[in-house]
Every structure is written in C-alpha cells, then in structure tokens.
C-alpha positions as CSV (number, residue, x, y, z in Angstrom):
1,X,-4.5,37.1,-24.2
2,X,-3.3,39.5,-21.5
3,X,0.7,38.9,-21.3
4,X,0.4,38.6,-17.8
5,X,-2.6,35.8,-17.6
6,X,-0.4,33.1,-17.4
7,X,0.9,34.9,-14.3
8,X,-2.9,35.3,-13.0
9,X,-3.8,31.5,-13.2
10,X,-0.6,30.4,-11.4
11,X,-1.5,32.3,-9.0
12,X,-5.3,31.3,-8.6
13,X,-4.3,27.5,-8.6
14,X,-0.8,26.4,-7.5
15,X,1.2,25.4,-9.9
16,X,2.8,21.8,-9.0
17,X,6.8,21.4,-8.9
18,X,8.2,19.6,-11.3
19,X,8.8,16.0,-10.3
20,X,12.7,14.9,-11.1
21,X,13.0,12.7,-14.4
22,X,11.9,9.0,-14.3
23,X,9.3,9.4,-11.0
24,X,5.8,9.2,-11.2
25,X,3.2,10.7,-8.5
26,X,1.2,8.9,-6.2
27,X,2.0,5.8,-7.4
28,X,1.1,2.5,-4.9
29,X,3.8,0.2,-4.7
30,X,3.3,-3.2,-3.3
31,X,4.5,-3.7,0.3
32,X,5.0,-6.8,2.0
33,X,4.9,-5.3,5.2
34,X,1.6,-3.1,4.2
35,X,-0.2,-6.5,3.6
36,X,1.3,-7.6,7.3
37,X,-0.6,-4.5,8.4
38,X,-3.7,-5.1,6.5
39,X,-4.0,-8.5,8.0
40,X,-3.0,-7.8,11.9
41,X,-6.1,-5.0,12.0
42,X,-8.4,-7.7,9.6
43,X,-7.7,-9.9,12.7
44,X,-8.2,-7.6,15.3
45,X,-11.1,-6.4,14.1
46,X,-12.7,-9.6,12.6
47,X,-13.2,-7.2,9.4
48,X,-11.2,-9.8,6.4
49,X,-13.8,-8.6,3.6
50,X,-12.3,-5.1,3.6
51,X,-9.1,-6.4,4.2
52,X,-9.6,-8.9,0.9
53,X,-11.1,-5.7,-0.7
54,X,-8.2,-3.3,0.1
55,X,-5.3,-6.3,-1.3
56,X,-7.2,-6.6,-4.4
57,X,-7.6,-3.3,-5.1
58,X,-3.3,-3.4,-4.1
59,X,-2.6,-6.5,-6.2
60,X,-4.6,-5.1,-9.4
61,X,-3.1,-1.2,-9.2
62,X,0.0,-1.1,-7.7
63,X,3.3,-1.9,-8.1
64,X,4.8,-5.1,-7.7
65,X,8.6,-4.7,-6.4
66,X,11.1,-7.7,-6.0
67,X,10.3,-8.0,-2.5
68,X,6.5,-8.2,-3.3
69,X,5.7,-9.5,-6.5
70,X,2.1,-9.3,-7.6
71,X,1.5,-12.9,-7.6
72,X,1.9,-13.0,-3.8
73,X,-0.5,-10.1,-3.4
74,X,-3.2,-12.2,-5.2
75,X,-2.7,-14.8,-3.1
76,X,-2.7,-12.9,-0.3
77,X,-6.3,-11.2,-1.1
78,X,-7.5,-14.7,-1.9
79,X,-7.0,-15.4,1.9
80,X,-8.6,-12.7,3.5
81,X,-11.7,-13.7,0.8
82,X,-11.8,-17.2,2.4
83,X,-11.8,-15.3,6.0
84,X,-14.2,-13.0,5.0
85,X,-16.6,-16.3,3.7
86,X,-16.5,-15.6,0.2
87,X,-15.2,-18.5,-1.6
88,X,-16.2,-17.1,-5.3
89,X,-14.0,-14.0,-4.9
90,X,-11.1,-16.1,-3.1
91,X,-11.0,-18.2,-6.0
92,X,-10.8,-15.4,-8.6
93,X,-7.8,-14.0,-6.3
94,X,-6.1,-18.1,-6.6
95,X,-6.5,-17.9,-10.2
96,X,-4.8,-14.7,-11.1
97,X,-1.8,-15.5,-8.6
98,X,-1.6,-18.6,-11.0
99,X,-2.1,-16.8,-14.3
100,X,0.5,-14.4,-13.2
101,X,2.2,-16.7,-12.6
102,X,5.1,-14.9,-10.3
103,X,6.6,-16.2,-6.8
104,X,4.6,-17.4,-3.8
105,X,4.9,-18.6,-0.6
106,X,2.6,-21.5,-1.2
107,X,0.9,-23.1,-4.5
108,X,-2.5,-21.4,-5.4
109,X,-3.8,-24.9,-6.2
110,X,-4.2,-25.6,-2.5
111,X,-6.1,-23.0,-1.7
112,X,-8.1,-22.6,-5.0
113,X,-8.6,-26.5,-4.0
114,X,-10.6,-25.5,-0.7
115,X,-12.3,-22.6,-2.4
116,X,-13.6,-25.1,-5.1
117,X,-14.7,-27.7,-2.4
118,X,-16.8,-24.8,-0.5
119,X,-18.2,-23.8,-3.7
120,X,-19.2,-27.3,-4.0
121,X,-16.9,-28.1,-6.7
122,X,-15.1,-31.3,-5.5
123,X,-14.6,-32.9,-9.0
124,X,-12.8,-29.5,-9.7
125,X,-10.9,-29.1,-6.5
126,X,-9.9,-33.1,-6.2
127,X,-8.7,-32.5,-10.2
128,X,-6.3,-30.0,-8.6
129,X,-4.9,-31.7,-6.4
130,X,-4.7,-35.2,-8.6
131,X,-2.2,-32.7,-10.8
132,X,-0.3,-31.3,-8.0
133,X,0.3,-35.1,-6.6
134,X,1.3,-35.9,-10.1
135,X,3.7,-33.2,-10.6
136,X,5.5,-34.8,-8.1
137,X,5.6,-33.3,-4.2
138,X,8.5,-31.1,-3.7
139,X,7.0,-28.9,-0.9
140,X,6.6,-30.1,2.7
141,X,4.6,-27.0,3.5
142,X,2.3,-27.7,0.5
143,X,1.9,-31.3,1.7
144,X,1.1,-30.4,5.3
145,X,-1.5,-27.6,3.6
146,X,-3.5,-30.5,1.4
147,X,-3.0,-33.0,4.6
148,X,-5.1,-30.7,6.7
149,X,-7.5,-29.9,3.8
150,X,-8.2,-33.1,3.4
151,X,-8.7,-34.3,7.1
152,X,-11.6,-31.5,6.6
153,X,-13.0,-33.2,4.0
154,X,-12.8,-36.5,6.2
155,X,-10.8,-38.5,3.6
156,X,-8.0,-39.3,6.0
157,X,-6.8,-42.0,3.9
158,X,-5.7,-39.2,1.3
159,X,-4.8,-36.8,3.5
160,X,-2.4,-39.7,5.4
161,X,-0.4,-40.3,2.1
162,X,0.4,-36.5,1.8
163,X,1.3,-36.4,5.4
164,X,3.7,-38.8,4.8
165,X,5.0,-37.3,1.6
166,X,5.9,-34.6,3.8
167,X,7.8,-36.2,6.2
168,X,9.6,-38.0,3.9
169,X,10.4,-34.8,2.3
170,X,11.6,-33.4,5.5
171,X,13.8,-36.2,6.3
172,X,15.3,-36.2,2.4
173,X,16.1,-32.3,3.5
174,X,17.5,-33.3,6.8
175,X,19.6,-36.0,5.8
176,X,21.2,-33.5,2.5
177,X,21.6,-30.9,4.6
178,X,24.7,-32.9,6.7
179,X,28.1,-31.5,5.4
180,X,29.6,-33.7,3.2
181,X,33.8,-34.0,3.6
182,X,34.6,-32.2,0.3
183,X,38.0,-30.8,-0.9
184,X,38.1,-26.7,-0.3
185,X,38.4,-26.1,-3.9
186,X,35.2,-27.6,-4.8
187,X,33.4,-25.8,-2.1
188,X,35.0,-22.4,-4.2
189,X,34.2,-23.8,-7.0
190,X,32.4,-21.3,-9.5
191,X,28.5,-21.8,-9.3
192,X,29.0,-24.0,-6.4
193,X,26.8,-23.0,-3.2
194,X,28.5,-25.4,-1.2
195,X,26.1,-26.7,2.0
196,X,25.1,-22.8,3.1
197,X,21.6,-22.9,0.9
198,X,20.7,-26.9,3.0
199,X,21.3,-25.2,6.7
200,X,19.6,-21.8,6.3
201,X,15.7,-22.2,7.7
202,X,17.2,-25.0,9.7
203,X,14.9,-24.2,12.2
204,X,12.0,-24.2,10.3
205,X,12.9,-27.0,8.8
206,X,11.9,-28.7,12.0
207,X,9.4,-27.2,12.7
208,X,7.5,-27.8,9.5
209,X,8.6,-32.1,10.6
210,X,7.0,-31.9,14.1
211,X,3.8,-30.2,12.4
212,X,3.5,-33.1,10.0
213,X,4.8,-35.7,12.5
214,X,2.1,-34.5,14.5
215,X,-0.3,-34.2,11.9
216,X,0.3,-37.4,10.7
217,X,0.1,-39.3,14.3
218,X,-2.6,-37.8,14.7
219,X,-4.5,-39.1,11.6
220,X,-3.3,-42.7,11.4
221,X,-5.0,-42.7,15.7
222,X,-8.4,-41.5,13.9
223,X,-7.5,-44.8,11.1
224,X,-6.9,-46.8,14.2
225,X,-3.6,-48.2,12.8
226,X,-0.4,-48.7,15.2
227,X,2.3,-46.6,16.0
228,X,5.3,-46.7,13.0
229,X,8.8,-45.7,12.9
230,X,7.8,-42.3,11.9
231,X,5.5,-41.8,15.0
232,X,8.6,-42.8,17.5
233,X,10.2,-39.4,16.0
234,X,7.6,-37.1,17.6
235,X,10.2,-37.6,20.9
236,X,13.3,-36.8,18.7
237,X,12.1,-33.7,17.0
C-alpha cells in the first residue's frame, strides 16, 4: 500500500477527534426536565401517542441519571399511553417501572390498576389494589389516586375508605410534624434529622389534605351520609 494512503483517506472522509477517556458519543441521557418538555407540547398539541412513543424509546435507550432514574421514565411513558387511549401499551410501561423497580413519584399499581380496568380486567386491577391496601397505606397521594379511580368505577363505598385513609395519613403527618421540646444535643445527635425532614413540603402537605378533604366530602354527599368531624376541616385547611 502506497505510504501515503492513509494520508489520502483522511482526507476523503474526516477523521473524528478523539473523544477524552471515559465519554461515550451521542449517548441520551434521561432528563427530567426533557420529559416536562415532552409532555407540555403532548398537551398543546393533543399529540400524547408520540409523546408516549418518544419516552419509551427514552426510558428503554437512555441513560438513567440520579435525578431521573429509569423507573420514573416508564412511568412517565405509561401516562402519555393512557392519554394517547392505549391502555395495552400503558400497562406494559406500569409493568416495567415495577420490574425495574427504581424510584417513582407514585406506585405503578395505581395506574397499571386503571389500565387493567379499561382493558376490562377488573379481577386483575381490583387484585392490585386488594395488595396495595394490604401492604398497608403509607402514601396520601396514592390514596387520593385509587379514591378518584374508584369514584370512576362508581364504587364509592371503596373509594370513601381510601379517602379517609388519606386524611388520616395527612393528619398523622401534621400532627408529627409539630416540634417536639428536645434537649440540643439530641437534635445533633449523629443520624438524627431532628424535625427539618416533617416541615419540608409543608405546603404540599396541605394541599394534598384539602384535595382529599374535598374528595372525600364530596363522596360521602353522593352516599347521602351527614357531615363528620373530618368534613368541618374543609374551613380550617
């Protein structure tokens, strides 16, 4: 070979720079704030099947970073499915959140639940959420989630006890979130995290209450039962 050839094809096609040791090239990394984006033009436009299409693609190829883990992205496809009227695929994107079993904003049993009932699935769906009910309720949000599910299915005598499981839940918060009188030492005690982790999302704390409150009141009206001592803190909150 001519000693010069190598010179030749260098310059017929560009020869690419050497990338520094330990990066790769064009390699997706999972975004939270790319999924924010995917979603704000999916509801603009109306489009959530492309939106659903371009996450999956995301959750399944790219990669997860602490802020974004891949578990969330999953989840987050599994939405836009449910938007987009597409139940099957939303449940496939439910089920690998929960087989990859990372954090999320909300349990994937909820929503796999409603994409089971609109499958037409109920013994499924209701199996769901018999397990999450016996794993004990630990999540306001969740419990406001199967509430309103259920008030869709019309079984407002289920969807009442979760209701009130949440405000309980909130109330529980509330109440350990009031600062304790403690010696100083045992606020710096190692490991200790003292009252700061109880008061931060205060705010959304109550907010999550008057949605259930509300929620609740609203669904014990439908039941035609009386006004309780939950119901009279609607004015508080």
């Amino acid at each position: 070979m001519p000693e010069d050839a190598p010179r030749r094809r260098a310059g017929k096609h560009r020869v690419a720079e050497p990338l520094p040791l330990g990066t790769l090239r064009n390699v997706a990394v999972l975004s939270r704030e790319e999924f924010d984006a995917i979603e704000f033009d999916a509801a603009v436009s109306g489009d959530h099947q492309a939106a659903a299409r371009r996450m999956s693609k995301l959750a399944v190829t790219a990669t997860q970073t602490d802020s974004m883990p891949r578990s969330e992205a999953f989840l987050r496809a599994g939405e836009q499915w449910l938007l987009a009227d597409d139940p099957a695929a939303a449940a496939s994107g439910f089920r690998l959140a929960m087989a990859d079993g990372g954090p999320v904003f909300v349990d994937p049993r909820v929503p796999l639940a409603r994409a089971l009932f609109l499958l037409g699935k109920s013994a499924e769906a209701q199996s769901l959420l018999d397990d999450l009910k016996a794993g004990g309720r630990r999540d306001p949000r969740t419990c406001d989630l199967v509430a309103e599910l259920l008030v869709e299915r019309s079984d407002l005598t289920g969807a009442l006890d979760w209701a009130t499981a949440g405000v309980e839940l909130c109330l529980q918060r509330r109440h350990n979130s009031v600062p304790a009188q403690r010696e100083p030492e045992e606020d710096a005690a190692p490991g200790n995290g003292g009252d700061a982790p109880a008061a931060a999302g205060s705010g959304d704390a109550e907010a999550e209450l008057r949605l259930l409150l509300s929620l609740r009141y609203r669904i014990r009206n439908d039941l035609g039962l009386p006004e309780d001592r939950y119901d009279g803190l609607l004015d508080d909150v």
